[in-house]
C-alpha positions as CSV (number, residue, x, y, z in Angstrom):
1,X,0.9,-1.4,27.1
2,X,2.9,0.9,29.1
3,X,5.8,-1.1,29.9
4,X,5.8,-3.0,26.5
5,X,6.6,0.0,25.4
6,X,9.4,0.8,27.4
7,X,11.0,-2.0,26.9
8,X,11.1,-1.4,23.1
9,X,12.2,2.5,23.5
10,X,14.9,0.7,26.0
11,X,16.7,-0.6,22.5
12,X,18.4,-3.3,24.8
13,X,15.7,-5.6,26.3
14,X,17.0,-9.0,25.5
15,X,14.9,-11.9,23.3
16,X,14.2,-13.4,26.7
17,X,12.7,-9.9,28.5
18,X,10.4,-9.8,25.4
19,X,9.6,-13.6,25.8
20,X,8.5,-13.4,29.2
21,X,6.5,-9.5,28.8
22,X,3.1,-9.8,30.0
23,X,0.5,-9.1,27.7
24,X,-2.6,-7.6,28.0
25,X,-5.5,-9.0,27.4
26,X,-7.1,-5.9,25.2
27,X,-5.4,-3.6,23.6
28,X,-6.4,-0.1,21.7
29,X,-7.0,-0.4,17.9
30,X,-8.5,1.3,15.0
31,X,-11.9,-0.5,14.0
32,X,-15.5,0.1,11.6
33,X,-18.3,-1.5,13.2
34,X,-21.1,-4.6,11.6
35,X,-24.2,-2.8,12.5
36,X,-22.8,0.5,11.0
37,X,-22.1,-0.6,7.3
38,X,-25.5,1.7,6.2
39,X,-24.3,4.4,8.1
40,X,-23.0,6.0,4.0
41,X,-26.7,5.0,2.7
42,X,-27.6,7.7,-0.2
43,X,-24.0,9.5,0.3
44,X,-22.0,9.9,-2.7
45,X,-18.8,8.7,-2.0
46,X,-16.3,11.7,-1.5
47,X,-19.0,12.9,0.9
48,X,-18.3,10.0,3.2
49,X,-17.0,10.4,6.1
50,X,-14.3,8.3,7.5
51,X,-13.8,10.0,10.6
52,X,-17.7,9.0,11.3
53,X,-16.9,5.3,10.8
54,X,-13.5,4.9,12.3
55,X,-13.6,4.1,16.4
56,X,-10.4,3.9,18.1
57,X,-11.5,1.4,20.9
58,X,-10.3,-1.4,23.2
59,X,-10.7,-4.7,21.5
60,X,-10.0,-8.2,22.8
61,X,-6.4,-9.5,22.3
62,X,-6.6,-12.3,19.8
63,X,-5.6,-16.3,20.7
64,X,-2.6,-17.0,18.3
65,X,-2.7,-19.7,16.7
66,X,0.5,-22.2,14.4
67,X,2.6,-20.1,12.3
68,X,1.1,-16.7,13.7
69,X,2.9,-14.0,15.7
70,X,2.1,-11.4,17.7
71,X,3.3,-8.1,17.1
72,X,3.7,-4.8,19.4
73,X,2.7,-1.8,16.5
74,X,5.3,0.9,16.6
75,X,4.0,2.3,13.2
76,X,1.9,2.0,10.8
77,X,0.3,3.6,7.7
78,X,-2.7,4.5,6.0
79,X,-3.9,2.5,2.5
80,X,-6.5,3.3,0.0
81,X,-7.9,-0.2,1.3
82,X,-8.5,1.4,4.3
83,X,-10.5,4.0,3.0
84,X,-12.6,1.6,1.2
85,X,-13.4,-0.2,4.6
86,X,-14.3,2.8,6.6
87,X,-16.6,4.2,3.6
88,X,-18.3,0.2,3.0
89,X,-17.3,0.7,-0.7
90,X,-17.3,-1.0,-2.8
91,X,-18.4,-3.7,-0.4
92,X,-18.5,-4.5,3.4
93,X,-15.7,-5.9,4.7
94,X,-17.4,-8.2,6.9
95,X,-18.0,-10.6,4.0
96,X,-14.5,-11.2,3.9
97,X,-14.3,-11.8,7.6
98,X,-17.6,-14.1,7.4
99,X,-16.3,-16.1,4.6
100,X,-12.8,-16.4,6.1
101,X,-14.3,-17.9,9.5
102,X,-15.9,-20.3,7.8
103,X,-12.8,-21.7,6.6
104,X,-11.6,-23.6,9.8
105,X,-11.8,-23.6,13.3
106,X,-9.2,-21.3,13.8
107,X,-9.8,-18.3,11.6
108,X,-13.8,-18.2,13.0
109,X,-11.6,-15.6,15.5
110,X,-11.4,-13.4,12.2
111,X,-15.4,-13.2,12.3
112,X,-16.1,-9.9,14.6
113,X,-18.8,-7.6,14.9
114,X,-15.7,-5.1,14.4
115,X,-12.6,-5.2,11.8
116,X,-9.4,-4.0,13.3
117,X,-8.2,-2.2,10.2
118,X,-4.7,-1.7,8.9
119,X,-2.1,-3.5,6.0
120,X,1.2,-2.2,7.1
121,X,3.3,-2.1,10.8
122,X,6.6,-1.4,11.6
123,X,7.2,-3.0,15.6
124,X,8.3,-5.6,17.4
125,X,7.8,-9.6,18.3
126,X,6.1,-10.3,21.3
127,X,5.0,-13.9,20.9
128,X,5.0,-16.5,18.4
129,X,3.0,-19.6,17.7
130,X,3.8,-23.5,17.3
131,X,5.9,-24.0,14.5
132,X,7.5,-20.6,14.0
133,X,11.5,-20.8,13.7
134,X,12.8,-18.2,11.9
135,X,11.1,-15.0,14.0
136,X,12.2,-14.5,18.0
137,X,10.5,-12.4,20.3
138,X,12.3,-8.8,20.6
139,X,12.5,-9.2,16.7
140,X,12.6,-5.6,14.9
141,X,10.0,-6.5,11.9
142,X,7.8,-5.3,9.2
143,X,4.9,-6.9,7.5
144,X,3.7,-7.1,4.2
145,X,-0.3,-8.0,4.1
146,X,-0.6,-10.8,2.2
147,X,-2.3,-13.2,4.0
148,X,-1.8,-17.4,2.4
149,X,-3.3,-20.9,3.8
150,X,-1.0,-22.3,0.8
151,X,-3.2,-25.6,1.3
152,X,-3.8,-26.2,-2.6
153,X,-1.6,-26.6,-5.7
154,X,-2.5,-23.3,-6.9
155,X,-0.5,-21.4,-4.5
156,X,3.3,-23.3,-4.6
157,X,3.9,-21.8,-8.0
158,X,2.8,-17.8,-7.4
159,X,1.5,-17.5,-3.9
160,X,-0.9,-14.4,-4.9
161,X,-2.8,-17.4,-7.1
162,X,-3.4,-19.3,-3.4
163,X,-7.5,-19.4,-3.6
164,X,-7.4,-18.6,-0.1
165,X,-5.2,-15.3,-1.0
166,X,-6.4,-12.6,1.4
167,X,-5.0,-8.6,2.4
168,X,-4.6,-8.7,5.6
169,X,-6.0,-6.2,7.5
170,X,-8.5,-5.9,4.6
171,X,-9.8,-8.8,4.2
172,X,-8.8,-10.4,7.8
173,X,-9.3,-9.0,11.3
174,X,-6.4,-7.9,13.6
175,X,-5.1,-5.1,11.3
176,X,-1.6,-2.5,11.9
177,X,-3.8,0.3,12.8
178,X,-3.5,-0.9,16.4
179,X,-1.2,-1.4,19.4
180,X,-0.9,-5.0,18.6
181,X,-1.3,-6.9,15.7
182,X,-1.6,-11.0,14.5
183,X,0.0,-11.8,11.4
184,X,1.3,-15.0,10.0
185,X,5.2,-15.3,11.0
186,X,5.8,-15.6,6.6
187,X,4.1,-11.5,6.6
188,X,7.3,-10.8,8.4
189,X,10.0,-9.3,7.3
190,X,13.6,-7.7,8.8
191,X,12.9,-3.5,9.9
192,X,15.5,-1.4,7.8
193,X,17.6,-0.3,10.1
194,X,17.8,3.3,8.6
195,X,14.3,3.8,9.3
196,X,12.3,5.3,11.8
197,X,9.2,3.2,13.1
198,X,7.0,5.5,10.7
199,X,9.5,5.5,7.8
200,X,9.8,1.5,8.1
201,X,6.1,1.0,8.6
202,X,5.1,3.3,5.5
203,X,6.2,1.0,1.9
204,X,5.1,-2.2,3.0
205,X,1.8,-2.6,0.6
206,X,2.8,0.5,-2.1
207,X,6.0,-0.5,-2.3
208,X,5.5,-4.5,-3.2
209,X,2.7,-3.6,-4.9
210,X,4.7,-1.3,-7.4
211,X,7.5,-3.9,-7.7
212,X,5.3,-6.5,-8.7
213,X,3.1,-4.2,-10.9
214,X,6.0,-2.8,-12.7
215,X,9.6,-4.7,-12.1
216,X,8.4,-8.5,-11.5
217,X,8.0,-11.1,-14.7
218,X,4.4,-11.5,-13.1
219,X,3.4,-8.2,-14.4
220,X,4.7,-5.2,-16.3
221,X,8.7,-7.2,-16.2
222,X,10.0,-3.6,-17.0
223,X,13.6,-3.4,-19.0
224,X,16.0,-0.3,-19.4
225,X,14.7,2.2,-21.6
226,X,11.1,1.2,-21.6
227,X,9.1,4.6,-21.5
228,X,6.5,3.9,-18.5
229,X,3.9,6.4,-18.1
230,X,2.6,6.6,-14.1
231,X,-0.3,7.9,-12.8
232,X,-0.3,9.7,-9.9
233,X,3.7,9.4,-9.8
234,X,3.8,11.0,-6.6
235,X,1.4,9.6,-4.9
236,X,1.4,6.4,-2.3
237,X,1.6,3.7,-5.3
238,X,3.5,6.2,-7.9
239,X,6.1,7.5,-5.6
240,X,7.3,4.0,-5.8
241,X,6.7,3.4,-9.1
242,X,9.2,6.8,-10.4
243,X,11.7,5.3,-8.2
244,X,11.4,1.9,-9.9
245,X,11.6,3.2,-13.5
246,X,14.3,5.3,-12.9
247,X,16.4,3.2,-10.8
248,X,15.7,0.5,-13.4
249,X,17.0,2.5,-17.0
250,X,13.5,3.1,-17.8
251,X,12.1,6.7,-18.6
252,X,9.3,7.4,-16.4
253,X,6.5,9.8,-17.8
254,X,5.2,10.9,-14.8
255,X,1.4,12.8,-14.3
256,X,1.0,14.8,-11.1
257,X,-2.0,17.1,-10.2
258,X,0.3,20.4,-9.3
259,X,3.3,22.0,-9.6
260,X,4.1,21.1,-6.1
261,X,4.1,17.3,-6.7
262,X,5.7,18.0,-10.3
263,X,8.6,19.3,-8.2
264,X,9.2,16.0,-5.9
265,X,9.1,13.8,-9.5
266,X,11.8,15.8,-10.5
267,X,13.6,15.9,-7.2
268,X,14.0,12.3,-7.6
269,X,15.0,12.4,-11.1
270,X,12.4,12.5,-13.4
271,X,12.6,14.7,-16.5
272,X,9.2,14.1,-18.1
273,X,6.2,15.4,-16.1
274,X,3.0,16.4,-17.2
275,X,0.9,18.7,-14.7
276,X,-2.6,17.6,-15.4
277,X,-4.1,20.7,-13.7
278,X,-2.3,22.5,-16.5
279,X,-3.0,20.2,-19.5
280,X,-6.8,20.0,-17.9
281,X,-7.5,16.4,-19.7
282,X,-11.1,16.0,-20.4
283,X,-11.0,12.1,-21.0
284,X,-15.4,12.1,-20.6
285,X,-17.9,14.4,-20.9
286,X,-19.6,16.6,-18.1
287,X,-21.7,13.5,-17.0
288,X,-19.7,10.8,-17.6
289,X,-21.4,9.1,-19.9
290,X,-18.9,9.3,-22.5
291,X,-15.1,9.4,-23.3
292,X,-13.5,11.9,-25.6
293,X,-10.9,10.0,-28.2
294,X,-9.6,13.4,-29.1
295,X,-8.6,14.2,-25.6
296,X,-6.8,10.8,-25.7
297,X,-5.0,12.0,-29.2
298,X,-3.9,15.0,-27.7
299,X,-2.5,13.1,-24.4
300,X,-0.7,10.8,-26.8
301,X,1.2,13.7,-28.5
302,X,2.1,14.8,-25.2
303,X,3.6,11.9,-24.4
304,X,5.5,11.9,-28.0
305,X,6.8,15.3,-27.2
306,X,8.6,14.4,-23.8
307,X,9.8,11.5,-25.4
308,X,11.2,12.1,-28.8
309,X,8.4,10.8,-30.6
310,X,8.0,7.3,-29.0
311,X,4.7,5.6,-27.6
312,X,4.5,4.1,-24.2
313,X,5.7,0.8,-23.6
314,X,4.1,0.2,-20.0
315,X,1.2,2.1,-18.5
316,X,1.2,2.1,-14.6
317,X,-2.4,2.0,-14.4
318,X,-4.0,2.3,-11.2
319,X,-7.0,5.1,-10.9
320,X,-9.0,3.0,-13.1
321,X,-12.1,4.6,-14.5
322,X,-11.1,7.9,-15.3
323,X,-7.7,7.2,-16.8
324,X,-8.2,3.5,-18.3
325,X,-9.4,4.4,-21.7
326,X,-6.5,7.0,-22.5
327,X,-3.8,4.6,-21.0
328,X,-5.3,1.6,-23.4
329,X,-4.8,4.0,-26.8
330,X,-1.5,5.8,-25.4
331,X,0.9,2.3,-25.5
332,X,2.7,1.3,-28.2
333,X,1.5,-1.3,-30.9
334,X,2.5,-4.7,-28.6
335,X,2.7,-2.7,-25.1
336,X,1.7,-3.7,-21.9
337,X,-1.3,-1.8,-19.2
338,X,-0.4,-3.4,-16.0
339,X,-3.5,-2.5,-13.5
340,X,-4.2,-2.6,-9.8
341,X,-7.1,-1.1,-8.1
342,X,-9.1,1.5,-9.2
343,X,-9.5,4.2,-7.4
344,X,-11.9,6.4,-9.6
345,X,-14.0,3.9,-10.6
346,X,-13.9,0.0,-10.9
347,X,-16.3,-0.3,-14.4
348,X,-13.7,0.4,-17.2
349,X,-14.2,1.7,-20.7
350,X,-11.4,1.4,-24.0
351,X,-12.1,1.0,-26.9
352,X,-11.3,-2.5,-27.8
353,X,-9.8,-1.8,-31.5
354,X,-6.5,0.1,-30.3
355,X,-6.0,-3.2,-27.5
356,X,-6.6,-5.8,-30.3
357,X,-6.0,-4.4,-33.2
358,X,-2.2,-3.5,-32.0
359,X,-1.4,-6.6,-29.9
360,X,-1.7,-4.7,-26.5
361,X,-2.1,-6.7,-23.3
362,X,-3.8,-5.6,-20.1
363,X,-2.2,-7.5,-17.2
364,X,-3.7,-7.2,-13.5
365,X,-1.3,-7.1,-10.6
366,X,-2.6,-7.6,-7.3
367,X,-0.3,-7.1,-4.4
368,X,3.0,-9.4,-4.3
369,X,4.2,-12.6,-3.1
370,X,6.2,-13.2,-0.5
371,X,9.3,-13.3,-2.6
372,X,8.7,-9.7,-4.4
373,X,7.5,-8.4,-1.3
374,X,10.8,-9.4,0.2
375,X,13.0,-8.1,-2.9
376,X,10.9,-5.0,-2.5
377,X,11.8,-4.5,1.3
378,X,15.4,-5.6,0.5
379,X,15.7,-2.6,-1.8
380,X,14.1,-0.3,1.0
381,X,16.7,-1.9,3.2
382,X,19.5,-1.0,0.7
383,X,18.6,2.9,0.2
384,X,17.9,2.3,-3.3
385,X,14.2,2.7,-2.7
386,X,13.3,5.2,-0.4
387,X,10.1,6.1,1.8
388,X,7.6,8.4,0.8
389,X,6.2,9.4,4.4
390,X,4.9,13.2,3.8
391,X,2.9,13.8,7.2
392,X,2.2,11.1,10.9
393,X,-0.7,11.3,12.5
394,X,-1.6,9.7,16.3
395,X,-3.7,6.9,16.3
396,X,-6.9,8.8,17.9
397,X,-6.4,11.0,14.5
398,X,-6.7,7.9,12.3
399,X,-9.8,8.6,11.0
400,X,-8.6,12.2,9.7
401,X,-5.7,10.1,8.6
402,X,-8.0,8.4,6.5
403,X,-10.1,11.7,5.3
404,X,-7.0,12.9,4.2
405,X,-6.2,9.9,1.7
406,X,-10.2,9.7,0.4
407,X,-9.6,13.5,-0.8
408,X,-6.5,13.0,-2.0
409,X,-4.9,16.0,0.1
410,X,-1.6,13.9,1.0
411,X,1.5,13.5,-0.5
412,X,3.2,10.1,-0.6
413,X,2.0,8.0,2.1
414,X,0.3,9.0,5.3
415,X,2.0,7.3,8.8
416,X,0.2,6.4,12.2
417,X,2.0,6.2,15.1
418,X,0.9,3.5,17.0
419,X,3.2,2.9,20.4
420,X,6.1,4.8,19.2
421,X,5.3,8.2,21.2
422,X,6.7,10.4,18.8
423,X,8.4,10.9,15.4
424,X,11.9,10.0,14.3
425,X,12.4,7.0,16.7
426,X,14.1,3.2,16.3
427,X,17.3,4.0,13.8
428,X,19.9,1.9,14.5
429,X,22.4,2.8,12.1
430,X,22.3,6.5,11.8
431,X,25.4,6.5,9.4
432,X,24.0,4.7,6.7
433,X,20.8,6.9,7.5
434,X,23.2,10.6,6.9
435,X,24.0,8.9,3.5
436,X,20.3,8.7,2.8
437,X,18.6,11.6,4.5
438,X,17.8,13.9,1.6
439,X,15.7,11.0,-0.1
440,X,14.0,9.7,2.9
441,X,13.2,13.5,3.5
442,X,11.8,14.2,-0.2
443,X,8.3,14.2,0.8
444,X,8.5,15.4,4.1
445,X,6.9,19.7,5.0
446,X,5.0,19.3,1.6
């Protein structure tokens, strides 16, 4: 991979140089192995490992196939969907792959004994398949991870509602935690030229993910003024989420762990924060068996404080369990709770007469469409939404990587360098970058 790499540090090999680049026939990735999914058996989940389960390996270089490219992995980034797959929670990965090679000839090359892991890459085109027009090789790209056959009805109209909508990376093989990766040429998108490989590679999921969730008409359709309360508003999917509200009109009500991440909120312009280490929410009892209504009353009058006495038009739901039943009484009569993943706890509990009652609606959000994920990177591309990179690590260290996000000791997101050898490479336009620096910096050191 040695001289595919020079050529992209080069910064002037030409679309034919990249065209004519050999190969290799394997290539070093970040992968969980079939026969390991008991390894966890009996463990409770923060007690699993990831560093156990993750191998960084050489794996066989996929056959590309119509509409697919072939990507040398500058960058890339660590997601909470990662976690899941090197802990086999809440399910084995390998389903997906299984069921996806079933599907056609072609994606049986998705059905491994290993998963090459990984939903975001920042690099560069090597090769693209039959039918692919608009991507060259030598290309400076991101990918977004949804993954679409758009062979039935259901998918012209939203593509997430595609019945053969997958996360790639996830729920396909040939992931971004690798020196190569096999997307389909419509993952693609243009690298902000700003950017570093590990700044570009970083938003790709988080950031569609929150535009969708919050800004799109398929979910939260946020206005000015609306007073959004965010979870974890500092973290991978909140970081993105403050930016949105503010940069929107909206009032972000943002709930951090510490005093630490209270002060990046604010740093981007947030003036309601609630420290939940200092408010110390007890939403269910010691076992959690139970929730506490009161506790909710009293987050609800913490909201009304901040705000002036006004309820919550959208919750940005995403921890799930823990927080689900407080962010269902918090919204106003006629409110929205827009909800992806859950990352306490997938079984939620409200209580149904504060949603009913009051004309409330719970909308999911999963991901984005190709459209929103391009908005979203169009923004990124813009500087009006900024990265939330707080620490790299080397591939080899991608299982730490990992560790890091299952115990919740990072800031922001969490980059992988890939090929790039070091931090702070591939700007191209370092005066539109001088404009920016402070913001791209934010979570950077902390």
């Amino acid at each position: 991979m040695q001289h595919i790499r020079d050529a992209i540090l080069a910064g002037d090999t030409s679309p034919e140089e990249f065209a004519a680049i050999e190969i290799p026939d394997h290539y070093t990735a970040a992968t969980v192995h079939k026969d390991e999914v008991d390894m966890f058996e009996g463990q409770a989940s923060r007690d699993k490992d990831p560093r156990k389960s993750i191998h960084v390996e050489d794996v066989a270089l996929p056959e590309l196939g119509p509409g697919e490219a072939l990507v040398a992995v500058m960058a890339s980034a660590i997601n909470y969907n990662t976690v899941w797959t090197s802990i086999f929670e809440p399910v084995s990965t390998f389903g997906f792959l299984e069921r996806y090679g079933r599907l056609s000839e072609l994606t049986k090359r998705h059905d491994l004994p290993y998963h090459v892991v990984g939903s975001d890459l920042a690099g560069v085109v090597l090769r693209t398949g039959p039918g692919v027009t608009q991507w060259k090789p030598g290309a400076e790209v991101v990918a977004h991870c949804l993954s679409v056959e758009l062979e039935d009805p259901a998918g012209h109209d939203d593509t997430m509602m595609d019945p053969q909508q997958r996360i790639w990376g996830f729920e396909t093989n040939f992931g971004g935690l690798a020196h190569i990766a096999l997307v389909k040429s419509n993952q693609l998108l243009p690298k902000p030229d700003h950017l570093t490989w590990e700044e570009a590679a970083s938003p790709g999921l988080v950031n569609a993910t929150a535009y969708r969730q919050l800004v799109s008409k398929n979910a939260g359709n946020m206005k000015q003024g609306d007073n959004i309360l965010i979870w974890g508003a500092s973290g991978g999917l909140g970081g993105f989420a403050t930016q949105y509200a503010l940069n929107g009109g909206a009032n972000p009500i943002c709930v951090v762990s510490n005093e630490e991440k209270a002060k990046i909120v604010r740093s981007m312009g947030a003036e309601h924060v609630i420290n939940r280490s200092e408010e110390n929410w007890q939403f269910w009892n010691e076992d959690g068996t139970k929730q506490n209504p009161k506790e909710w009353q009293r987050l609800g009058k913490r909201i009304r404080e901040l705000t002036g006495g006004e309820d919550i038009d959208i919750v940005f739901e995403h921890p799930g369990r823990e927080t689900f039943g407080a962010s269902v009484y918090v919204t106003r009569k006629g409110g929205t709770i827009t909800t992806c993943a859950s990352t306490t706890g997938f079984m939620h509990e409200y209580d149904n007469r504060y949603l009913w009652m009051n004309l409330k609606r719970i909308v999911s959000s999963h991901f984005a469409n190709y459209r929103e994920a391009f908005e979203a990177n169009r923004l990124i591309a813009q500087g009006k939404i900024h990265p939330t990179v707080s620490k790299t690590y080397a591939l080899e260290d991608v299982g730490q990587a990992a560790l890091d996000v299952h115990h919740n000791l990072h800031q922001g997101k969490v980059g992988v360098l890939a090929l790039a050898p070091e931090e702070g490479l591939g700007v191209r336009d370092e005066e539109f970058r001088a404009k920016h620096i402070d913001a791209i910096n934010r979570f950077r050191g902390i």
